[in-house]
KOLLUM-777269 format. One record per residue: residue in one letter; z, y, x of N, C-alpha, C in turn. Coordinates in steps of 0.02 Angstrom, whole numbers, padded with zeros to 5 digits, always signed. Atoms other than C-alpha are relative to their C-alpha. Last residue first. Example, Ala and Ser with C-alpha at 12.3 -4.5 7.8 and 13.67 -1.06 7.14 Angstrom:
# residues 2
S-00003-00059-00042+00357-00053+00684+00037+00055-00039/A+00000-00059+00045+00390-00225+00615+00000+00060+00045/
END
This chain:
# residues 80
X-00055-00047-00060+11636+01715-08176+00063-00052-00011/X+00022+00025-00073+11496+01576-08251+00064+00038+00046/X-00038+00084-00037+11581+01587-08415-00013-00004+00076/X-00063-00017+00026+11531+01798-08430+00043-00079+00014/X-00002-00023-00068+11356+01764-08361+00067+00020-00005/X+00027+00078-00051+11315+01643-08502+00044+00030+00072/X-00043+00037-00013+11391+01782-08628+00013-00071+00038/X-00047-00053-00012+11278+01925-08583+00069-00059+00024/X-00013-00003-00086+11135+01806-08574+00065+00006+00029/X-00008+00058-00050+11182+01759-08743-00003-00017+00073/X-00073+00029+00027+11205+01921-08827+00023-00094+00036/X-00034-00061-00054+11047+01993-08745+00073-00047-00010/X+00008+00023-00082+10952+01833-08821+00040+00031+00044/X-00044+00068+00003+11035+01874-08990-00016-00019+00078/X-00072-00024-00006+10981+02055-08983+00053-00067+00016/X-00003-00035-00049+10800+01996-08940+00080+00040-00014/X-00002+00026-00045+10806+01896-09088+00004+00016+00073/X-00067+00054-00010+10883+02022-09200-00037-00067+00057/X-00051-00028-00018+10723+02138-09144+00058-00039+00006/X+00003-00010-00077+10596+02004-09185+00066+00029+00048/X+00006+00061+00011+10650+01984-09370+00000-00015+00098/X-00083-00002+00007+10670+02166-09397+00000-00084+00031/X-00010-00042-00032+10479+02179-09322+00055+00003+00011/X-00002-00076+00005+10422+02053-09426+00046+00033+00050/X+00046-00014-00098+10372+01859-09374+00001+00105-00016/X-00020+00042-00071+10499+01757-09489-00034+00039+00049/X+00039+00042-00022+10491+01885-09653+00014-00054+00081/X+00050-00045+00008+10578+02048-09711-00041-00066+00029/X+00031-00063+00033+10725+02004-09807-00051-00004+00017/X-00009+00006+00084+10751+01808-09763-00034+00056-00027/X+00062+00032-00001+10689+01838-09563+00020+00001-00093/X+00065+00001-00003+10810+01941-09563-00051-00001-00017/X+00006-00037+00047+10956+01886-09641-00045+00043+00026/X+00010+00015+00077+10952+01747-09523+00002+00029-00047/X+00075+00027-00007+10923+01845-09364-00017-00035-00088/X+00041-00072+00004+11087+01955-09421-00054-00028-00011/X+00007-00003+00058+11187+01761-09433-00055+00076-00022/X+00032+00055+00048+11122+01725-09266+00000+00012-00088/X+00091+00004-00015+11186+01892-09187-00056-00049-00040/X+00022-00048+00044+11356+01872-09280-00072+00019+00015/X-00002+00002+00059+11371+01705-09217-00027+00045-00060/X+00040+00037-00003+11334+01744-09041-00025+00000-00070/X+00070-00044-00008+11456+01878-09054-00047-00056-00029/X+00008-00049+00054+11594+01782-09112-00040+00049-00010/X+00018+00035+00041+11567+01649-08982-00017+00036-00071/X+00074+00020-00022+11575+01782-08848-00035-00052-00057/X+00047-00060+00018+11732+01842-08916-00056-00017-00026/X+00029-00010+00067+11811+01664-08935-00043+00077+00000/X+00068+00063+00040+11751+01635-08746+00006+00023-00087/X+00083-00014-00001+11826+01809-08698-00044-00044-00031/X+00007-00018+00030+11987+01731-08778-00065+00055-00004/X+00012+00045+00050+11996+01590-08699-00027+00062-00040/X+00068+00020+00008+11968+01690-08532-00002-00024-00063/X+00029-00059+00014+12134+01799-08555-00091-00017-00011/X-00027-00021+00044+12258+01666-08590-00083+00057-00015/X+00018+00033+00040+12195+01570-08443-00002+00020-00073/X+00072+00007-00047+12220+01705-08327-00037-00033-00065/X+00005-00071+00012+12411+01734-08418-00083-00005-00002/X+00018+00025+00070+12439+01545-08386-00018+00069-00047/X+00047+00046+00026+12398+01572-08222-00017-00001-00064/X+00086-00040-00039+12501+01719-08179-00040-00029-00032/X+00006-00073+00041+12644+01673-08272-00065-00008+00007/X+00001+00036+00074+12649+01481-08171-00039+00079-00032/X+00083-00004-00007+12617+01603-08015-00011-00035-00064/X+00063-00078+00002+12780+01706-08047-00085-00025+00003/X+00009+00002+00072+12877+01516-08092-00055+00077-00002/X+00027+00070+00022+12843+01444-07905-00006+00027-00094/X+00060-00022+00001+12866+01634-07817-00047-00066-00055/X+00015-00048+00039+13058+01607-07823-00074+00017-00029/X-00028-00001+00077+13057+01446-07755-00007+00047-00043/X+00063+00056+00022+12948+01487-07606+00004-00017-00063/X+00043-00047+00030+13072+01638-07574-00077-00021-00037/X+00007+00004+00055+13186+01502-07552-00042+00062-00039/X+00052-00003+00055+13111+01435-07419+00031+00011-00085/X+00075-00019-00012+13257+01376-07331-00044-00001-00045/X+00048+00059+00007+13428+01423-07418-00078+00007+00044/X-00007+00043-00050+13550+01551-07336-00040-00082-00017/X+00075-00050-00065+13469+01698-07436+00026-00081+00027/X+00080+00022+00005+13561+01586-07582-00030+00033+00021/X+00017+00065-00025+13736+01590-07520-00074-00016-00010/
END
């Protein structure tokens, strides 16, 4: 009796996209905590840095230029 409904292939497809979605959603939160957990670890590197070897040294430079990569990376990662 239930082919003989209309649209019920509409019904069926109503809880497969729920999944879908909340699957989608499931999978960006957890790029964002990545991305946050980078960031973090980049920032905290810069700050032990600059502590050991000074604010304008070489190690000091480098972690900033790892942190900038780390932020582009994850700017262009929300924007998708």
């Amino acid at each position: 009796m239930l082919h003989k409904v209309k649209g019920w292939k509409n019904v069926q497809l109503v809880p497969a996209l729920g999944v879908f979605l909340l699957m989608g959603g499931a999978v960006r939160t957890r790029s964002c905590d990545n991305c946050q957990h980078r960031i973090q670890k980049a920032e905290q590197n810069l700050r032990k840095a600059v502590h050991r070897y000074g604010e304008h040294s070489r190690q000091a430079e480098e972690r900033r230029r790892e942190l900038e990569r780390v932020e582009r990376s994850c700017g262009d990662n929300r924007r998708r």
